[in-house]
N, C-alpha and C positions, 0 to 999 in steps of 0.2 A: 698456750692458754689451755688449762682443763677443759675437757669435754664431757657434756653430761650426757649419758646414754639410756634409751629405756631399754624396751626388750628388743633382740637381737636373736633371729630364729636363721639358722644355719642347715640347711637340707642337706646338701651335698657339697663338696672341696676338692679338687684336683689335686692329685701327689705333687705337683710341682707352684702350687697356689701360694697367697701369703691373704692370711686373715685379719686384719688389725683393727680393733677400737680404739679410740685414744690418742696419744701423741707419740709421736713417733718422729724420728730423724732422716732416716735413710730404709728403704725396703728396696731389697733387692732378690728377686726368685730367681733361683738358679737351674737350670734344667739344660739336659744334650740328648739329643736324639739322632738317630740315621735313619734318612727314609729313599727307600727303594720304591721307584715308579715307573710305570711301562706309559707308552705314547696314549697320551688320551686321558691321562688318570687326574689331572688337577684342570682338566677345562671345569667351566662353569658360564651357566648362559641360558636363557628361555629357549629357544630352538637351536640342538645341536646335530650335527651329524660328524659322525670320527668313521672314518674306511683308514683299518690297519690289517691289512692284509695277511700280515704278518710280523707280530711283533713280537720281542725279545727284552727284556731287562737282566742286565749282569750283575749279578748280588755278590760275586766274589768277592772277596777282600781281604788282598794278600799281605795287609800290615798285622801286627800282633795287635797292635794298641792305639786308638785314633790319639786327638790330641786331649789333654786333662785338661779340665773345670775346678782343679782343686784350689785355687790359687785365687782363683778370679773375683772374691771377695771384699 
């Protein structure tokens, strides 16, 4: 079914976003990241307390190439 649209004001989009008016079948955003995190980094809470005396995260990364996204469409 057609969609009728008025005005459509757009401020900001993320690189890995999808925008659509209209009809549409299938949307699918595709996006890979790697994320490196030390003890304490993704809590979330009204009252926290973190004791890391000593902490370390290993960022090495002895492969050439993780795995590809190019396909996955």
């Amino acid at each position: 079914m057609p969609a009728i649209v008025g005005i459509a004001q757009v401020n900001a989009i993320g690189t890995s976003s999808v925008f659509n008016i209209g009809d549409v079948y299938k949307i699918m955003p595709i996006a890979s990241v790697k994320t490196f995190a030390g003890a304490g980094s993704f809590n979330t809470g009204d009252v926290l307390e973190v004791h890391n005396n000593y902490s370390s995260t290993n960022t090495f990364d002895q492969d050439v190439a993780d795995q590809s996204i190019l396909f996955n469409s």
